[in-house]
N, C-alpha and C positions, 0 to 999 in steps of 0.2 A: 576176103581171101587171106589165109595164111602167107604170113610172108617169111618165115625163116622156121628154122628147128626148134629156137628156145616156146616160140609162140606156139608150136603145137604140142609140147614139152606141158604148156600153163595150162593150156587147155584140158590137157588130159589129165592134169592132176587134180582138177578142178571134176574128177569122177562125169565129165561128161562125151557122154557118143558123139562122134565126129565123122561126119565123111568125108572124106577128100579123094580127086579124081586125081589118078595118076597115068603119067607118061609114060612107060617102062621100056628100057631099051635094055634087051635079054643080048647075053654074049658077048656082054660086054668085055672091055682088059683091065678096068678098073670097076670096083662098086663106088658110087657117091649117090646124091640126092641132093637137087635141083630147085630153089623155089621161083616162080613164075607170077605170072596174073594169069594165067590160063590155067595150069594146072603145075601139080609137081612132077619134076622129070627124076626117075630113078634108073639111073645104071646098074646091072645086077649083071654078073658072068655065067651065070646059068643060062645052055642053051633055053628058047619052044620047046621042048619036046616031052611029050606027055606029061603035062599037067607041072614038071619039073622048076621052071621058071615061077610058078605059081607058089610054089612050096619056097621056093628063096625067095618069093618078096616079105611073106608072112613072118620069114627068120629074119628077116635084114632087117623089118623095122621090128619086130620084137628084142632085138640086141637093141638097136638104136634107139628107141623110145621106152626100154625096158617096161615091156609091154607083156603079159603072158601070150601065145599064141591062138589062146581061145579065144582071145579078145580082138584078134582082129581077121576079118570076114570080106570077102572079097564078093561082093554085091553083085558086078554085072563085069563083062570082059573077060571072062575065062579064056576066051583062045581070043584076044585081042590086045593089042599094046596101050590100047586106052580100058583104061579101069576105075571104076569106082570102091573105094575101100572105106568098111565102116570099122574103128577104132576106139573099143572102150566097152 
């Protein structure tokens, strides 16, 4: 399991796909990100609502992992707060 930001930071520069499952709590008052043994937890202020929250998780770690946005695909979870995200 990933345990912090610099580790999936390595990973990723290391040009390999990664998936990781994430927590998302939409609406939130702050954005951050979360690491666990379960999964990672990400705050995002973007309501649910159509598709919307989906689109700010893809921006939020593409700033934060300066990541292009094509590169990272949201596998399974579309209308749910547990997600799988493949990265790279």
């Amino acid at each position: 399991m990933i345990e912090n930001l610099d580790e999936l930071k390595t990973l990723l520069n290391k040009n390999e796909k990664i998936k990781i499952k994430l927590k998302v709590i939409a609406g939130a008052k702050t954005e951050s990100i979360e690491f666990s043994e379960e999964f990672i937890k990400l705050k995002i202020s973007q309501k649910p609502v159509e598709g919307k929250a989906n689109k700010a998780i893809i921006e939020y770690l593409s700033d934060l992992l300066k990541l292009p946005k094509s590169k990272i695909n949201i596998l399974n979870g579309h209308k749910s707060s547990i997600k799988t995200i493949e990265l790279g």
